[in-house]
C-alpha positions as CSV (number, residue, x, y, z in Angstrom):
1,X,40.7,55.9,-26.8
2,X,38.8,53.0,-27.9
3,X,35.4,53.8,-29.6
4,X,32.3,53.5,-28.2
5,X,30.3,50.1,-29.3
6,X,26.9,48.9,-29.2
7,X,26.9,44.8,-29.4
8,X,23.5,43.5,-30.6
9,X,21.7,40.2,-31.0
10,X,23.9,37.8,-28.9
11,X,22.7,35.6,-25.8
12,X,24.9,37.3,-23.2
13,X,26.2,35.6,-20.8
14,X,28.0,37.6,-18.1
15,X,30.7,34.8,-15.8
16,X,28.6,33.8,-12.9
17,X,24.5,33.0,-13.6
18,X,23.4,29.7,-14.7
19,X,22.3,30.8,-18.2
20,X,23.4,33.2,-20.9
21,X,20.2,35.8,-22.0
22,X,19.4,38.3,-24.7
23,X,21.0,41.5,-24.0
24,X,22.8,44.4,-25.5
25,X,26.3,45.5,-24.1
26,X,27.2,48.9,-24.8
27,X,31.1,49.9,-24.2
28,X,32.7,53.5,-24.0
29,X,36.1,54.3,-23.1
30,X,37.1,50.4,-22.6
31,X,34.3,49.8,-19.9
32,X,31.1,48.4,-19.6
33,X,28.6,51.2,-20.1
34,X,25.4,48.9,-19.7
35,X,23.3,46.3,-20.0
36,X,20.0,45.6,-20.8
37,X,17.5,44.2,-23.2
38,X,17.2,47.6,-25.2
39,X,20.2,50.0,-25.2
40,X,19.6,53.3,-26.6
41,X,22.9,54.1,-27.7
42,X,25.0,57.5,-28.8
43,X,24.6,58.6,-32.8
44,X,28.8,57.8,-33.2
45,X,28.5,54.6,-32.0
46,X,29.2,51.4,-34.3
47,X,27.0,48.3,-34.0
48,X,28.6,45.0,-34.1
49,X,25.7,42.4,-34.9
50,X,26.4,39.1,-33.3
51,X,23.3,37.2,-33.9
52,X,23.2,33.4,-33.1
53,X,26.5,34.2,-30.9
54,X,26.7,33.4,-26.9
55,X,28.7,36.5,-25.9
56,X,31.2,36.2,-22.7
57,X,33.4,37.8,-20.5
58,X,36.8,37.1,-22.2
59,X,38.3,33.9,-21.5
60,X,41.5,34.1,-18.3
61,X,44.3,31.0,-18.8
62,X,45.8,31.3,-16.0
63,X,48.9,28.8,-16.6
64,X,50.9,29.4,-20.1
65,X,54.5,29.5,-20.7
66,X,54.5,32.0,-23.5
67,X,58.3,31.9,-24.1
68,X,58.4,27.9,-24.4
69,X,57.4,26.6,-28.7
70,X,57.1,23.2,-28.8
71,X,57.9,20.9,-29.2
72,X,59.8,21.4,-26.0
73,X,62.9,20.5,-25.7
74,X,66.1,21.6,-23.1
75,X,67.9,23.5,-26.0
76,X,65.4,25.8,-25.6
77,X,67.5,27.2,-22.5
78,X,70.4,28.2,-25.9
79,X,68.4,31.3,-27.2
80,X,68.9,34.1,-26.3
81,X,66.0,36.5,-24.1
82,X,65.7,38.6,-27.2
83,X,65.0,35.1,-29.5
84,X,62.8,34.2,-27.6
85,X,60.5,37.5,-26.7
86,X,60.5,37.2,-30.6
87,X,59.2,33.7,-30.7
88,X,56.6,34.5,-28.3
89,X,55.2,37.4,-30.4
90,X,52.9,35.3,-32.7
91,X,51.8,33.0,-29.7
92,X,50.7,36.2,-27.8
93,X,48.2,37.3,-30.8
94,X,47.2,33.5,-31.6
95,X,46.2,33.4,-27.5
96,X,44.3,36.8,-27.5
97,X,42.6,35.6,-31.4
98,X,41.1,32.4,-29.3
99,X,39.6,34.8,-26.8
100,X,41.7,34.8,-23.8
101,X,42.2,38.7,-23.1
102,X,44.2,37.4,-19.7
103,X,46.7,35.2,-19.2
104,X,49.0,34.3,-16.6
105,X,52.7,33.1,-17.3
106,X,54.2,30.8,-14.8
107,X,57.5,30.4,-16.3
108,X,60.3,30.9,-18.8
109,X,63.0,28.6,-19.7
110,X,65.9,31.4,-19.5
111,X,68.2,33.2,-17.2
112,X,66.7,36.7,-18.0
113,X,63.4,37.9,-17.8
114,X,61.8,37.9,-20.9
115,X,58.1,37.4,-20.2
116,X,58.8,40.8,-17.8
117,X,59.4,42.7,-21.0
118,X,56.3,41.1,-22.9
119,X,54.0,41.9,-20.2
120,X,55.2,45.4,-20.6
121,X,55.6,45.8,-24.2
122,X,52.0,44.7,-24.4
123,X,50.5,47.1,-21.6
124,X,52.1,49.9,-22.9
125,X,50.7,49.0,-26.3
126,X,53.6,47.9,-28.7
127,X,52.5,44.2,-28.7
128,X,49.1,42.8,-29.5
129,X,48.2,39.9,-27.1
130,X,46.6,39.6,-23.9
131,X,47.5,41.3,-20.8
132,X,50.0,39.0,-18.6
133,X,50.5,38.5,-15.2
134,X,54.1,36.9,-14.3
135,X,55.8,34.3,-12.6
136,X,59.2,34.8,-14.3
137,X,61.1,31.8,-13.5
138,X,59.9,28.2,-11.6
139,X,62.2,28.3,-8.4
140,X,63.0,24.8,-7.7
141,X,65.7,22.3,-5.8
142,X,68.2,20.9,-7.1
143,X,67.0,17.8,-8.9
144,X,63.9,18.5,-8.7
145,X,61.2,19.9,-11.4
146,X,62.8,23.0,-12.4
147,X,66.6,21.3,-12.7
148,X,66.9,20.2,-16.4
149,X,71.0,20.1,-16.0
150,X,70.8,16.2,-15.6
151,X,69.8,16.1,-19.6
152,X,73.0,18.0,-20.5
153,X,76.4,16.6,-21.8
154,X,78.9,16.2,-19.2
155,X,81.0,18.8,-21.2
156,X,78.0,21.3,-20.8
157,X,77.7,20.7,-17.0
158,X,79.7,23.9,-16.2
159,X,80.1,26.6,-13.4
160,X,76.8,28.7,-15.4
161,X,75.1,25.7,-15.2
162,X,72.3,27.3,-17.8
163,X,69.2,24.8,-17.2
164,X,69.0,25.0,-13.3
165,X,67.6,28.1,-14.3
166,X,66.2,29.1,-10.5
167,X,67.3,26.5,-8.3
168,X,67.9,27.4,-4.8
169,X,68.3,24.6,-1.8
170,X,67.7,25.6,2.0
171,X,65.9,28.9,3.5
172,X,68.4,31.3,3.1
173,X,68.7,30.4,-0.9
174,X,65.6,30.4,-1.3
175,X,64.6,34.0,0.5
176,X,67.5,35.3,-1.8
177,X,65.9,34.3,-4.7
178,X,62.4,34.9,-3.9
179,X,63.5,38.9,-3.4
180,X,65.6,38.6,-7.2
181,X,62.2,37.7,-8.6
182,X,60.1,40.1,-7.0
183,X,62.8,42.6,-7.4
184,X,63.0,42.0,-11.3
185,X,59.1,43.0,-11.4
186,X,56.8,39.4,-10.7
187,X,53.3,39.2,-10.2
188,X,53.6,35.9,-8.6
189,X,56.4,33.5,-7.6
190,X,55.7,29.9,-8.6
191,X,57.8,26.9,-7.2
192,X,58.4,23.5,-7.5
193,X,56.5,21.6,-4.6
194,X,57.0,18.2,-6.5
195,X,58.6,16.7,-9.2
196,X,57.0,16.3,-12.1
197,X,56.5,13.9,-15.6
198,X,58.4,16.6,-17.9
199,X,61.7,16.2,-16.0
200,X,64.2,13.4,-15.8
201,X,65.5,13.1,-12.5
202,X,62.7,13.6,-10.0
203,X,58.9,11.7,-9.4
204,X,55.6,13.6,-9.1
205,X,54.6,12.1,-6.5
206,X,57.4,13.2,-4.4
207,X,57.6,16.3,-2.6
208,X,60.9,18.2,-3.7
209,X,61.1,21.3,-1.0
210,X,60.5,20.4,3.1
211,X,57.9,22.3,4.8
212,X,60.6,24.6,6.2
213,X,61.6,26.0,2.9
214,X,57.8,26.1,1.9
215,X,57.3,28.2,4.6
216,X,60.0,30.7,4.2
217,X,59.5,31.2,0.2
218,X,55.7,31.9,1.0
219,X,56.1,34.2,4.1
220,X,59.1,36.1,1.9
221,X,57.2,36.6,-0.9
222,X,53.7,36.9,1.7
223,X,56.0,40.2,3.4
224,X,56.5,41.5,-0.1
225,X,52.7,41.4,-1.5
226,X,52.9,39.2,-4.0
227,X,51.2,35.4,-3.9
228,X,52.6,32.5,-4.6
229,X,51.4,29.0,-6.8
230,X,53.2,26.2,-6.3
231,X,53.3,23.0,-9.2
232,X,52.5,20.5,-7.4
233,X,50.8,17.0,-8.3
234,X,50.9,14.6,-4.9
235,X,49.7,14.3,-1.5
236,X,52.8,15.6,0.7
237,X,53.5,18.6,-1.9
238,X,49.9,20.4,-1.8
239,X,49.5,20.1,2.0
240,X,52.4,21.6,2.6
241,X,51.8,24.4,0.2
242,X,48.8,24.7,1.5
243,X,49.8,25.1,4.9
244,X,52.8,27.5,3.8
245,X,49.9,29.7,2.9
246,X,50.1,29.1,-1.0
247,X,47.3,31.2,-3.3
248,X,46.5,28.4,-5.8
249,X,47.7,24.5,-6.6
250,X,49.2,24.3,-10.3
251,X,48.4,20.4,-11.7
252,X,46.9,18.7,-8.7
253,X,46.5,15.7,-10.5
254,X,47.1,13.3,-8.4
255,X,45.5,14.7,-5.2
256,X,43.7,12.3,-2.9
257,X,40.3,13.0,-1.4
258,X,41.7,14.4,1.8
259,X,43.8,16.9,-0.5
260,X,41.0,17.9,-2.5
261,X,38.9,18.7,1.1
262,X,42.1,20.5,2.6
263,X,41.9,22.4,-0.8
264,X,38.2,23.1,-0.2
265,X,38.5,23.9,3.6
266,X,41.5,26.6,3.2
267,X,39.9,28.2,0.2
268,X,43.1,27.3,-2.1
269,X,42.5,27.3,-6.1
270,X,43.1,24.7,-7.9
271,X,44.7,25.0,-12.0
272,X,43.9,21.6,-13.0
273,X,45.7,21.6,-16.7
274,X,43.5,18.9,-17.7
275,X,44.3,18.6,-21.2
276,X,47.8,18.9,-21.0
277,X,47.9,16.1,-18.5
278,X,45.3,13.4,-19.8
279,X,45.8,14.1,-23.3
280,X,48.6,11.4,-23.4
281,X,47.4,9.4,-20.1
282,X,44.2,8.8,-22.1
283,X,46.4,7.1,-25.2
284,X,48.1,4.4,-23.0
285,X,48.5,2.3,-26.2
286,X,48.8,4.6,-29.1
287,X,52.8,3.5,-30.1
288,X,53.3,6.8,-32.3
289,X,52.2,9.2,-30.0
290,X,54.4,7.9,-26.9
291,X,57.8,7.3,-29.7
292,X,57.5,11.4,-29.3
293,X,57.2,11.0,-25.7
294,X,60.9,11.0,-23.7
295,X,61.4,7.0,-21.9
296,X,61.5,8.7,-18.3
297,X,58.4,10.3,-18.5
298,X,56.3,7.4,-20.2
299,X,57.4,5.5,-17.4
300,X,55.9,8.2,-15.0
301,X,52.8,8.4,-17.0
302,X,52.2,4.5,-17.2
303,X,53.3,4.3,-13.4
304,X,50.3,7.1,-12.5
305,X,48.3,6.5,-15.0
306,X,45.5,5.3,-13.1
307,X,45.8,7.5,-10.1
308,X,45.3,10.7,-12.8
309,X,42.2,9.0,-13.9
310,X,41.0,8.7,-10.8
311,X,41.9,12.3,-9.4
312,X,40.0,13.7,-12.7
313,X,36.9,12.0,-11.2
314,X,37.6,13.1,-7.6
315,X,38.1,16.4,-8.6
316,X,34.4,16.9,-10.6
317,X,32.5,15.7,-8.0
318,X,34.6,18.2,-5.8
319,X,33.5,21.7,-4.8
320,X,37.2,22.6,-4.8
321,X,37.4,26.3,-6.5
322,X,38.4,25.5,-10.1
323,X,40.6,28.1,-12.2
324,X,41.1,27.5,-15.8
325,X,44.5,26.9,-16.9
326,X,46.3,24.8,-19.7
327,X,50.1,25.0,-19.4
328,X,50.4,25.6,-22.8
329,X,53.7,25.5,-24.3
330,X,54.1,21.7,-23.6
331,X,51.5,22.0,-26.5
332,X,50.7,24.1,-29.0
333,X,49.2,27.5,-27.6
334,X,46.5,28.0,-30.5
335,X,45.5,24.6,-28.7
336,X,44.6,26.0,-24.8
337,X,40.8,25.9,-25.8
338,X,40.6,22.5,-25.5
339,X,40.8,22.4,-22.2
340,X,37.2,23.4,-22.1
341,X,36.1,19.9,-23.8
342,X,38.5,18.3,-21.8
343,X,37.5,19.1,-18.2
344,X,33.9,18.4,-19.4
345,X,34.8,14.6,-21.0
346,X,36.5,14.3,-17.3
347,X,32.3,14.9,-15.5
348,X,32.9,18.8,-14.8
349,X,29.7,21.1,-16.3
350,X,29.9,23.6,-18.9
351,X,28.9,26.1,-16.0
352,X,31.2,25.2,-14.0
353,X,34.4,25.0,-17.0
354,X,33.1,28.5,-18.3
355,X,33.3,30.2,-14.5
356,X,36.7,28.8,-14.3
357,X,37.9,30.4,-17.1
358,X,36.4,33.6,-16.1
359,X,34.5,35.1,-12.7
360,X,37.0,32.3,-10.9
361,X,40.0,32.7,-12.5
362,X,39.7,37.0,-11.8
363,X,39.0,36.0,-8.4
364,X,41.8,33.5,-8.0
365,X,43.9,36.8,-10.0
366,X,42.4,39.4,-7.9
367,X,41.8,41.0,-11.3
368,X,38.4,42.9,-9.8
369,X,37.5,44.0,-13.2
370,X,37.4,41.4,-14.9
371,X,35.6,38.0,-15.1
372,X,32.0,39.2,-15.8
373,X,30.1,41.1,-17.9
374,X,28.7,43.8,-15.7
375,X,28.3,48.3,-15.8
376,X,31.3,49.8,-14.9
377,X,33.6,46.7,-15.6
378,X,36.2,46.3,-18.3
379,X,35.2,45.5,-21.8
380,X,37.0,42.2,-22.2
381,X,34.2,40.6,-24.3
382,X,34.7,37.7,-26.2
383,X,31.6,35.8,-28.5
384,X,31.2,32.4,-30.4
385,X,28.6,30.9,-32.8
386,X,26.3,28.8,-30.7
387,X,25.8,27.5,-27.2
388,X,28.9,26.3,-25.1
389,X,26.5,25.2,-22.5
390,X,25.1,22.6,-24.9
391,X,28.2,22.0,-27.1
392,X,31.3,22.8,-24.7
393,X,33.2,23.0,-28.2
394,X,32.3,25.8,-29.4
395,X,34.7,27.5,-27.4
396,X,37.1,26.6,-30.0
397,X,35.6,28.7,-32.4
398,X,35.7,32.1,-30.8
399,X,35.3,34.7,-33.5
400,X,34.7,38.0,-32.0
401,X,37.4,39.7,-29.4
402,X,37.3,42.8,-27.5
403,X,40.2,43.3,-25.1
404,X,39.7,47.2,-23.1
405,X,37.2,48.0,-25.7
406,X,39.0,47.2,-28.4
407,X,37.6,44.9,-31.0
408,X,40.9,42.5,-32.2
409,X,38.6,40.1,-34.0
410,X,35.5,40.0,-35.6
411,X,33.2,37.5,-37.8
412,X,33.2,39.2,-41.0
413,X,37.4,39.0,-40.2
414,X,37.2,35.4,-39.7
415,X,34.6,35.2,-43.2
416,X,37.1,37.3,-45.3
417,X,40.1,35.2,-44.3
């Protein structure tokens, strides 16, 4: 039972109005008791003092790949399950510690289901991070995103074929392997639409599955409750996911103006991964950084290069529904915050960055309780010194966690260490 809590002194901000305001927040029993500019709270209750803090619902990512440490690399797919549960343990805790008390994990680079176990093992208490929804595996074609077996020696390229990972080819493959995911315990299933710039043998531009097999992995997984995202970066790849009947669009970075209106028109979210993305595209000349950078996907970055600019710009002056996600793992995860600054460099507002990563990205999760800072909801409460509204970067210097009414960081912590 988590104790009850009196927060004091902050500018509260609660996921949807246009301003944060000076309120109190008092939590019992992991929820949101109330609000209000005076709370009169019980005598056992501790006071946490966060004056000169903006206090906010905590912060959703809602595209990580816990199980995948950079930098990344196709021998990943040698550990074992267990290695890399274990490898993910101090990424969950460095997530939560930045403030995101949600995340959602679109896919592992194994043939087991490790991020299934996390998810549990951090419900049920036994792992400090934040709670996970799942996408266990990123079902793709042959040669396209999700088939690394191209980078393998020709001595490795056996009947186990370990870096296809989830490929399936055709409608009947497919629905197979759809029903393996769900059956395995996913929240979500995610597929390859297009190729992308991480993979050798495929373009992102291109759209990898037709509209056929779109249709029958979304109406299989539609049948069976659980939504599906797809990545996806062109043209031909989101409208047909989007016509399949597709929840969100992962990447979307090189949608066109009539994408970004069928995006608006069907009421699809759109995960932008911003940082991940334009980090590099915005270095076109920095020599050291690209020497890191394999040859096949600097030659996708400098052939797009331009068009990802330009979506960026498309997609702020947009009223497309924006949910905050980072893909982190093909960076460091203690890095997803940046994100924030990065969307707003690209002409999107505080207010509407902040939503993203909160009231939006609950809705896009159907996560009803969370996203705002409201009575009755739960007490995923996260704070920072200053004003992100006026200086987007303080988001990077989250010092106060709550996750279910349980504080997991505090400022005196972060003084002491």
């Amino acid at each position: 039972m988590s104790p009850t809590t009196l927060i004091t002194g902050a500018d509260v901000w609660d996921g949807v109005s246009d301003t944060a305001t000076p309120r109190q927040v008092l939590v019992a029993n992991g929820r949101i008791q109330q609000v209000a500019e005076a709370v009169d709270p019980p005598a056992d209750a501790q006071v946490v003092n966060l004056t000169g803090h903006t206090l906010t619902p905590g912060f959703i990512d809602c595209h990580t790949h816990v199980t995948v440490i950079p930098p990344v690399r196709p021998a990943l797919a040698a550990d074992s399950s267990t290695a890399k549960a274990l490898k993910a343990l101090p990424v969950l805790q460095a997530l939560l510690h930045n403030g995101f008390t949600t995340v959602r994990d679109l896919g592992c680079a194994d043939l087991d289901y490790p991020t299934i176990g996390l998810r549990d093992a951090v419900a049920s208490g036994i792992v400090e991070g934040p709670r996970m929804l799942v996408a266990p595996h990123l079902i793709s074609a042959r040669g396209g995103h999700g088939d690394f077996s191209g980078l393998m020696a020709d001595e490795y390229q056996g009947a186990s074929r370990p870096l296809e990972l989830a490929a399936a080819d055709g409608p009947d493959e497919i629905r197979t392997r759809v029903r393996q995911e769900i059956r395995a315990g996913a929240d979500w299933i995610k597929f390859a639409a297009t190729g992308g710039f991480s993979s050798p043998s495929d373009d992102p531009g291109h759209a990898t599955y037709s509209q056929d097999e779109m249709d029958t992995l979304v109406a299989t997984a539609t049948d069976l409750g659980i939504p599906v995202t797809p990545h996806s970066y062109g043209d031909d790849g989101i409208r047909r996911a989007v016509r399949a009947g597709v929840r969100s669009i992962e990447h979307g970075n090189l949608a066109s103006a009539a994408a970004l209106r069928m995006l608006e028109d069907a009421g699809v979210f759109l995960v932008p991964t911003q940082y991940a993305i334009l980090f590099g595209t915005r270095l076109a000349d920095d020599d050291p950084f690209w020497a890191m950078v394999p040859d096949y996907a600097r030659r996708k970055f400098e052939k797009y290069r331009g068009a990802l600019l330009d979506t960026a710009e498309r997609l702020a002056a947009s009223n497309v529904r924006i949910a905050f996600g980072t893909d982190a793992g093909m960076f460091p995860h203690d890095e997803n915050w940046r994100e924030f600054p990065m969307m707003v460099a690209t002409g999107i507002t505080p207010l509407r960055a902040l939503r993203a990563a909160t009231s939006v990205a609950a809705e896009l999760l159907r996560l009803d309780d969370l996203g705002v800072i409201a009575e009755g909801k739960i007490a995923d409460l996260v704070a920072m010194p200053g004003n992100p509204f006026t200086d987007i970067e303080v988001t990077g210097q989250v010092d106060f966690v709550m996750k279910d009414g349980v504080v997991y960081k505090h400022p005196t912590q972060a003084e002491a260490s």
